[in-house]
N, C-alpha and C positions, 0 to 999 in steps of 0.2 A: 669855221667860226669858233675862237675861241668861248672856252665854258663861262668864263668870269665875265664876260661882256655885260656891260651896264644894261638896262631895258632902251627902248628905244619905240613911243608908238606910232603905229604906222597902221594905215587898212591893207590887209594881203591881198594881192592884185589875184583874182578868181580865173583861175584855169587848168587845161589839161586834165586830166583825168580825176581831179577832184569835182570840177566843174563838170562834167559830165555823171559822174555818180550825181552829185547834187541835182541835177536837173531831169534824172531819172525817177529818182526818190518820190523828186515833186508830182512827175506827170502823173507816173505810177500813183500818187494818192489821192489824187481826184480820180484816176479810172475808178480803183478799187471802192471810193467811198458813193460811186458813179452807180456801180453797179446793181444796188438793189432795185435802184429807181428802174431797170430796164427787166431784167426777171430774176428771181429765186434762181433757176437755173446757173445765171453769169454769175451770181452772188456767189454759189457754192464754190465757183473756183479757187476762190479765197485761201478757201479749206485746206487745198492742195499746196498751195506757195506758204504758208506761212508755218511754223515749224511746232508740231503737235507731236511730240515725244512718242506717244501711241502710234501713230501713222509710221513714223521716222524707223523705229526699230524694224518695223514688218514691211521696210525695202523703200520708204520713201525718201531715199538719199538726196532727193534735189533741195530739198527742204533746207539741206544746211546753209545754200548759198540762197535759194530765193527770199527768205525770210525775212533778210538784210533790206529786200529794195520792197517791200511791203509794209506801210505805216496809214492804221486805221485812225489815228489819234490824230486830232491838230496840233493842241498844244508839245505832242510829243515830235513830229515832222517840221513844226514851227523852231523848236531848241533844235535838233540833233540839225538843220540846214543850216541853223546859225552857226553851232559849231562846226560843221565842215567849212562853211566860210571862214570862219576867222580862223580856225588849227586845221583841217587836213590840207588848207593848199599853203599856207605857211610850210608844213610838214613837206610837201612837195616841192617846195622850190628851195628848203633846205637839203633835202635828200635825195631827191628825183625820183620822178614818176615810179620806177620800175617799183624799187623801196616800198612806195609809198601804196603801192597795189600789193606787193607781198604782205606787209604789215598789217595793212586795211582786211585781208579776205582770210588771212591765217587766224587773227583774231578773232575775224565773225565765224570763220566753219566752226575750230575750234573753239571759242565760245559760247556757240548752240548748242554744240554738242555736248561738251563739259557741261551746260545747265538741261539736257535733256538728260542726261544721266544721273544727276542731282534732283532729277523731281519724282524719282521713284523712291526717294528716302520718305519723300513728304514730308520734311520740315519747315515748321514754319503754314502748313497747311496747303502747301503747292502740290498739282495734282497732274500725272502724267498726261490728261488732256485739254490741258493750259495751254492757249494757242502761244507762240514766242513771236513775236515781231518786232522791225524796227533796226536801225545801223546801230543804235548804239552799241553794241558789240565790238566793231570793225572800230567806231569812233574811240572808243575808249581805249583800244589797243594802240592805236596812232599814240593818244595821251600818255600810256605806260612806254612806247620806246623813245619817244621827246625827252619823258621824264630823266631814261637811262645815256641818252646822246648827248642833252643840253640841263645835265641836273641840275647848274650852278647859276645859270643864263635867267637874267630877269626879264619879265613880259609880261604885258597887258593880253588876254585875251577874254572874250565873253566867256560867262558872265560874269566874269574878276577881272573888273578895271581898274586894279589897282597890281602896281610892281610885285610880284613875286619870280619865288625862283622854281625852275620845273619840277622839280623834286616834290616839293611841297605843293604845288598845283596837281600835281599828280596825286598825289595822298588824299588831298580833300576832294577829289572826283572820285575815289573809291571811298572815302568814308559817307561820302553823299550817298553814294549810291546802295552804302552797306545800309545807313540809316530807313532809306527808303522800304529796302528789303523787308527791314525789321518790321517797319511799320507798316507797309502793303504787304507783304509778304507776297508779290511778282515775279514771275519769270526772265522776264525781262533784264529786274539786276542783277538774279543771279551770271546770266551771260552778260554782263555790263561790267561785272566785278572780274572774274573769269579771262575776258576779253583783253582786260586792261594787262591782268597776269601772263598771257600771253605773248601780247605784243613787248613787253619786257623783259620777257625772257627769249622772244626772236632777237632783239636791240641787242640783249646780253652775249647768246650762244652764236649768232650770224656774222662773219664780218661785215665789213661798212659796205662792202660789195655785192651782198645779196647773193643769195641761191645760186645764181649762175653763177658768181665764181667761184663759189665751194664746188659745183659741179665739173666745172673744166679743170679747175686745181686736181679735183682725184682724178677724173680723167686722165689728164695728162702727166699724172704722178703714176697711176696706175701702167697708164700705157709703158713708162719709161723704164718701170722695174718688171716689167714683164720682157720688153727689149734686152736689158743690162743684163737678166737670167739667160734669153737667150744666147747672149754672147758672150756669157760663161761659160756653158752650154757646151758650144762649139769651141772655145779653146781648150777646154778641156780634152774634148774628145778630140784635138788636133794633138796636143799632149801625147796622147796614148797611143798614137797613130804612132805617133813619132818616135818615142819608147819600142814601139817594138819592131819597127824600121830598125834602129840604130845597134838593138840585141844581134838581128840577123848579122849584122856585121860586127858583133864580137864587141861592142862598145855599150857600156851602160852611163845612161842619162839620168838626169832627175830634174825633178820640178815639185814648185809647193804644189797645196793646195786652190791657189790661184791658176795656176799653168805659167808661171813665172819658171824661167830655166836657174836651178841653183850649179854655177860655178864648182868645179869639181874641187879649187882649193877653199872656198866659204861652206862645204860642203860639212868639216871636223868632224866625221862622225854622226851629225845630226839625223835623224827623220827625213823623210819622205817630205812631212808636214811642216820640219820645222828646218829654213834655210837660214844659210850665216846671213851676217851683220851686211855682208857685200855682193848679195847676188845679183845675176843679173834682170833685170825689170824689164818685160817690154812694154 
């Protein structure tokens, strides 16, 4: 899709792996808002999922990704579902599923965490056992690599129903979010602001092909120069073999540093290392 594309609006048809985060989010926040009513006990579990910087450092690693699908808020489960309807499955049928789960879970780990690390400054009055919940983390980082994929691309999405272009859609979901900061002084934006950072900086440093194929690319680059050395390797040592074959019978050979045989008349004198203009190449 080219960048300069006009806007064009339309409702994004809900599915695949956006739709099922969405409908996770949801069930998850009636159990969780469910649970006092049934005992203190089930309540506490809460504790556990949702991402308390205190907890977190002294080994509670799940925290980074459960946190995400933990929303005690209406008003906050009510916006972040909208936005996934209207931009994460947009996002996904622009860039496809896999994308759209790297971008999504890089921003939220990475975003908890970057704001669990940030709250033992206590600025702003935040406090290392500030419980973090909530997607927008993951949401926002979707926001930051749209921003960097389709910066020029105008679009209607909630809650700007009006043409703009990604770039600038993006800006004012972090200046909202920085505003808010200021003014609540939350955990929440700080991974909200965080997140978006992120996800723009996967968009920027990742190609368009995601993680696997940076990973098979070294692989198989990897593999190939580990081969190639091999079988230099052995020509070499065929080289040498064969030097000193050829001594026994009274005859001196040469070759580069390659194991290329240099020509007795391209030879003028040269080095070992360095063959004439016409040797011979196998």
């Amino acid at each position: 899709m080219p960048r300069d594309q006009r806007y064009s609006f339309s409702l994004p048809r809900l599915g695949g792996a956006a739709m099922w985060i969405l409908a996770i989010n949801i069930v998850a926040f009636f159990i969780f808002v469910s649970l006092p009513h049934f005992s203190q006990t089930a309540a506490k579990l809460t504790v556990f999922l949702v991402l308390v910087p205190d907890f977190f450092i002294h080994g509670f690693i799940w925290q980074m990704v459960t946190y995400g699908f933990v929303d005690l808020s209406p008003w906050s489960i009510l916006f972040s579902s909208l936005m996934m309807f209207s931009f994460g499955s947009m996002f996904e049928q622009l860039l496809g599923t896999r994308r759209f789960l790297q971008v999504y879970f890089i921003s939220m780990i990475l975003g908890g965490a970057a704001a669990a690390a940030f709250s033992y400054t206590k600025i702003l009055g935040i406090s290392p056992q500030e419980p973090l919940f909530g997607a927008w983390a993951g949401i926002l980082g979707l926001v930051g690599a749209y921003g960097f994929y389709y910066a020029n691309q105008e679009s209607m999405m909630f809650p700007l129903f009006v043409p703009i272009k990604a770039k600038y859609m993006t800006l004012i979901f972090i200046g909202m979010d920085l505003a808010f900061l200021l003014v609540y002084g939350q955990l929440i934006y700080v991974a909200s602001i965080f997140g978006a950072g992120f996800g723009y900086l996967y968009a920027k440093a990742v190609p368009r092909r995601g993680f696997g194929y940076v990973a098979s690319e070294s692989y198989f680059g990897a593999r190939n120069r580990l081969r190639n050395a091999y079988y230099r390797w052995k020509r070499r040592r065929a080289t040498r073999k064969f030097e000193v074959y050829m001594r026994k019978h009274d005859r001196t050979v040469y070759f580069d540093q390659y194991g290329n045989y240099i020509h007795p008349e391209d030879q003028g004198g040269k080095g070992k290392d360095e063959p004439g203009p016409g040797g011979w190449v196998n």
